[in-house]
TORLUM-806382 format. One line per 10 residues: number of its first residue (from 1); their letters; for each residue z, x, y of N, C-alpha, C, O. Coordinates in Angstrom, 1 decimal, m for minus. Layout:
REM TORLUM-806382
NUM) a) Z,X,Y,Z,X,Y,Z,X,Y,Z,X,Y; ...
***
This chain:
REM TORLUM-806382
1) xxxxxxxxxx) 185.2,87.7,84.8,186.6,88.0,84.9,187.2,88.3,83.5,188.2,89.1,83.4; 186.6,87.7,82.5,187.6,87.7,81.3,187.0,89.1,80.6,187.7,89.8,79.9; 185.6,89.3,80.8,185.7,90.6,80.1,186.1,91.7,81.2,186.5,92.8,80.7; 186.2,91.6,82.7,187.2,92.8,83.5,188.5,92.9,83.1,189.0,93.9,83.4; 189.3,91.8,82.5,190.5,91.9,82.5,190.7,92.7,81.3,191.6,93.5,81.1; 189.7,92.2,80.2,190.4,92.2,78.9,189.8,94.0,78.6,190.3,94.6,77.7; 188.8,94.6,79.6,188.6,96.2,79.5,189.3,96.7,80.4,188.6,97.5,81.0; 190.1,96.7,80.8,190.9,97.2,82.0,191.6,98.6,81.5,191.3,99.7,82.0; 192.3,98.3,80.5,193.5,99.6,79.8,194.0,100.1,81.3,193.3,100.9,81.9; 194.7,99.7,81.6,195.9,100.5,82.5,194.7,100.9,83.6,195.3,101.0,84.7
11) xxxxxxxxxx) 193.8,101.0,83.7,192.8,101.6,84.7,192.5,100.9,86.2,191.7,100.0,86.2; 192.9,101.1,87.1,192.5,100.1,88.6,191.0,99.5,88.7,190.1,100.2,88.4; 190.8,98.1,89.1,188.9,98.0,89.1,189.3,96.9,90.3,190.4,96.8,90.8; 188.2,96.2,90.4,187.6,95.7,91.2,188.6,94.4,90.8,189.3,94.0,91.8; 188.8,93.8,89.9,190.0,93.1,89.7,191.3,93.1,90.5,191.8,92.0,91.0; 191.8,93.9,90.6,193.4,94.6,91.6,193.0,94.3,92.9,193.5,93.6,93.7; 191.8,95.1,92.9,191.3,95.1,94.4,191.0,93.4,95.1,191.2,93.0,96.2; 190.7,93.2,94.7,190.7,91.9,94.8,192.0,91.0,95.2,192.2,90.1,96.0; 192.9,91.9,94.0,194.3,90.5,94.1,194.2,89.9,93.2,195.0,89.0,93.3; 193.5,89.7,91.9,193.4,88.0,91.2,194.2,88.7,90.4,194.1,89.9,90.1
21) xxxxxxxxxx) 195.6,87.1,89.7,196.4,87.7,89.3,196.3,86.5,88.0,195.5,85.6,88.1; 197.1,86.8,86.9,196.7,85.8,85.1,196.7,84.6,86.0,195.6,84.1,86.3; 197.8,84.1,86.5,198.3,82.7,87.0,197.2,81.9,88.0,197.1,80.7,88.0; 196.3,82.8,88.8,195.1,82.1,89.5,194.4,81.2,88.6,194.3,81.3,87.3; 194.0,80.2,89.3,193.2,79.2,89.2,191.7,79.7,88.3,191.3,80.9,88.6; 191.0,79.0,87.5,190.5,79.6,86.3,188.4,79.8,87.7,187.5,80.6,87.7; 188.7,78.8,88.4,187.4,79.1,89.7,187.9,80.0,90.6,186.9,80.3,91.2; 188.5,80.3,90.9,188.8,81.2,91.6,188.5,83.3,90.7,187.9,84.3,90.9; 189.1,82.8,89.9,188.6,84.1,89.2,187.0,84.3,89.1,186.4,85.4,89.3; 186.5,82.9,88.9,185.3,83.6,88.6,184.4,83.1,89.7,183.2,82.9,89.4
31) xxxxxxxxxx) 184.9,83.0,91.0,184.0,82.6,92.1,183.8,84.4,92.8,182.8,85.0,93.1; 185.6,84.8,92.9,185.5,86.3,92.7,184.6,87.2,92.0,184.0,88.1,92.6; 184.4,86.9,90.7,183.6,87.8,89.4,182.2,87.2,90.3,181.7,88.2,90.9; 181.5,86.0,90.5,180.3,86.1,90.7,179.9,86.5,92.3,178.7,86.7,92.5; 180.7,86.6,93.2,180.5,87.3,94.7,180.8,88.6,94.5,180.9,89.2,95.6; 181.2,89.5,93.3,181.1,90.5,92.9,179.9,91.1,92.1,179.3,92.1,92.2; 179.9,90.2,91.3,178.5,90.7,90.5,177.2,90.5,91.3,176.2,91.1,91.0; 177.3,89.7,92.2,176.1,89.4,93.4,175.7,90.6,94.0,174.7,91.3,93.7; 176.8,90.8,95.2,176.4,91.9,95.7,177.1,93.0,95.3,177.6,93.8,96.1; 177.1,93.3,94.1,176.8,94.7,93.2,175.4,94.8,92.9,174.8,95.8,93.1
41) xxxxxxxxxx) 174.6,93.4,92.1,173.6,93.6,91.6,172.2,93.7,92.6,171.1,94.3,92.4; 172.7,92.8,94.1,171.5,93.0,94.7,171.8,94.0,95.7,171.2,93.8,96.7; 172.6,95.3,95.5,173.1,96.8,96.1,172.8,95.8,97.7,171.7,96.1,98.3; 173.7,94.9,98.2,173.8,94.2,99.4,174.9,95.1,100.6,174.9,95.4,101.8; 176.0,95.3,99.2,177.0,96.2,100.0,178.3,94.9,100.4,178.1,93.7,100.6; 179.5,95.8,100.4,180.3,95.1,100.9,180.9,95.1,102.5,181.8,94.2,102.8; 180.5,95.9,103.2,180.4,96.2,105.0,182.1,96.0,105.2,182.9,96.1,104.2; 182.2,95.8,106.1,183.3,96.0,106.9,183.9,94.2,106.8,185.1,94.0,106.6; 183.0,93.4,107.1,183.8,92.5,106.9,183.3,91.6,105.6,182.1,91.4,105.4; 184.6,90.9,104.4,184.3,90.6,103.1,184.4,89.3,103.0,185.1,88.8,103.8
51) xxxxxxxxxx) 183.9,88.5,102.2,184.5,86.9,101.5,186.0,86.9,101.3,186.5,87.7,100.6; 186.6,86.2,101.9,188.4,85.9,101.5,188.8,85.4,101.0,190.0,85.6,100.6; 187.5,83.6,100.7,188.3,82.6,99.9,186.5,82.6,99.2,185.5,83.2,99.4; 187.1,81.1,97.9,186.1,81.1,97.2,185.1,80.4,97.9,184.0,80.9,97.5; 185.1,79.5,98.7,184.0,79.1,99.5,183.0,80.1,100.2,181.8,80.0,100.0; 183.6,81.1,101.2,183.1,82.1,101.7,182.0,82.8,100.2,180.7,83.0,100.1; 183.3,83.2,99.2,182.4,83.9,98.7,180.8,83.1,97.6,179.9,83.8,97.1; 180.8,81.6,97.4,179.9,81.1,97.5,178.8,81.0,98.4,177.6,81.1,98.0; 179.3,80.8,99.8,178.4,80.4,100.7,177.6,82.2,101.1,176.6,82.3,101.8; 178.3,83.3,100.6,177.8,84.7,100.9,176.9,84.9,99.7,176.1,85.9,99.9
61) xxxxxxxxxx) 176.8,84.5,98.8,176.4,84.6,97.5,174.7,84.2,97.4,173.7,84.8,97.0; 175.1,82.8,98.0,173.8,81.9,98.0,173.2,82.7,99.1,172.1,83.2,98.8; 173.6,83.0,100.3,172.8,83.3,101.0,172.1,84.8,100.8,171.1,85.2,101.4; 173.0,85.8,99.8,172.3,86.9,99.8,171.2,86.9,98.4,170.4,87.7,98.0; 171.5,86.1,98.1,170.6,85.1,96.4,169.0,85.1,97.7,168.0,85.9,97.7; 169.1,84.0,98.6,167.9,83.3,99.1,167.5,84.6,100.2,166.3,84.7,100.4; 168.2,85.6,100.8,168.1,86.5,101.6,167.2,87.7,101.0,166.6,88.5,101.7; 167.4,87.8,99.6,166.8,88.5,98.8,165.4,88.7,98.4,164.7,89.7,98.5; 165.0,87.0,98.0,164.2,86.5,97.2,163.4,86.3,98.5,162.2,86.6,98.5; 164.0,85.9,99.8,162.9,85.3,100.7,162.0,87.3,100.8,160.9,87.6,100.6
71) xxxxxxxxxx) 163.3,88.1,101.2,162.5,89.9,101.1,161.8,90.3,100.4,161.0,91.2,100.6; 162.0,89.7,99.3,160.7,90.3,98.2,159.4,89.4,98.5,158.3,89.8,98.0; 159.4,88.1,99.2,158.2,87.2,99.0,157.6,88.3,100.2,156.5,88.9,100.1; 158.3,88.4,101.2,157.8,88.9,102.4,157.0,90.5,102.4,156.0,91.0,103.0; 157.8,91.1,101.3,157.1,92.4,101.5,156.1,92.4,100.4,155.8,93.5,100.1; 155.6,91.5,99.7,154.8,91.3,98.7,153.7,90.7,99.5,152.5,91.1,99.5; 154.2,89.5,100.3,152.9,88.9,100.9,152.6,90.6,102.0,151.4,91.0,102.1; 153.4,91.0,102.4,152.7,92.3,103.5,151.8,93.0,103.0,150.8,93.3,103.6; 152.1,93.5,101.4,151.0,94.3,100.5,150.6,93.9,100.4,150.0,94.3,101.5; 149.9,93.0,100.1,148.7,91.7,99.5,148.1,92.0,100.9,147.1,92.7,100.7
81) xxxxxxxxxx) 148.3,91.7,102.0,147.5,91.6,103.5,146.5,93.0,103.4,145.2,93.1,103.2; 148.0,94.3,103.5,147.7,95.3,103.6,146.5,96.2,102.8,145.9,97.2,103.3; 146.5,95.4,101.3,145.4,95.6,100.2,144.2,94.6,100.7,143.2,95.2,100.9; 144.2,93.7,100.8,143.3,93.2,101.1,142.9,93.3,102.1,141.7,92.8,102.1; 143.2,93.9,103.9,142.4,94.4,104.6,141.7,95.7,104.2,140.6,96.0,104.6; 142.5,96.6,103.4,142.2,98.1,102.8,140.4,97.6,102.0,139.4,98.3,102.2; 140.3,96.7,101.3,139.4,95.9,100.6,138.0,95.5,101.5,136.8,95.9,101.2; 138.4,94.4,102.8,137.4,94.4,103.7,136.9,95.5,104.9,136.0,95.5,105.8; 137.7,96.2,104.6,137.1,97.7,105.4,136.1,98.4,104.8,134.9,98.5,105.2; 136.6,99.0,103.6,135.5,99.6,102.2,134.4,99.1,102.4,133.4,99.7,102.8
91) xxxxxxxx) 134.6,97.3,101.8,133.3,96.7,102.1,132.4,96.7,102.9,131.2,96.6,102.6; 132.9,96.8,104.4,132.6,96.6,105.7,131.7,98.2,105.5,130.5,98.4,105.8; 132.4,99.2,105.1,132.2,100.7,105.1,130.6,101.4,104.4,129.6,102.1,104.7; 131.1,100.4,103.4,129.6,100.6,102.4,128.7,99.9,102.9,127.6,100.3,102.5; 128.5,98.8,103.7,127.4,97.5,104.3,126.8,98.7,105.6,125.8,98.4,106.1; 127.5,100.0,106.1,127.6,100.3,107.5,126.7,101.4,106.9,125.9,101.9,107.6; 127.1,101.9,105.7,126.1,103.4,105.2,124.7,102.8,104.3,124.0,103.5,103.6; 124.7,101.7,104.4,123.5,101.5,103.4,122.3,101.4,104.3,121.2,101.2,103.9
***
């Protein structure tokens, strides 16, 4: 929050859009800044319906944190399958021409 505000120069950002005003509560700013930087950084998207309070944007945060990490174990464990049946075929391939 404190470096969106303090680069702002007269310019509209994600700050306005939001609503958070000097006088908010010093977690609330930055419960905002980090359910923004979340799903900015994991390109999650903000859809049609948004976080409204800071709890929401906690409890969306975490879950797109663990919703993430569980996608990468999954499509990693899929390659690994995928290479390693690619692996016992070859084998199987060469045992079939000798």
């Amino acid at each position: 929050w404190a470096v969106g505000m303090n680069s702002l120069s007269g310019h509209s950002s994600w700050i306005q859009a939001a609503g958070i005003e000097d006088d908010d509560p010093l977690f609330l700013k930055y419960s905002v800044s980090w359910y923004w930087s979340i799903v900015t950084l994991f390109t999650t998207g903000y859809g049609d319906i948004t976080a409204t309070n800071s709890m929401e944007m906690w409890v969306c945060s975490l879950c797109i944190l663990f919703g993430s990490c569980f996608f990468a174990y999954f499509v990693g464990t899929l390659t690994q399958w995928v290479a390693e049946g690619d692996r016992i075929s070859s084998v199987e391939m060469s045992k079939v021409e000798e």
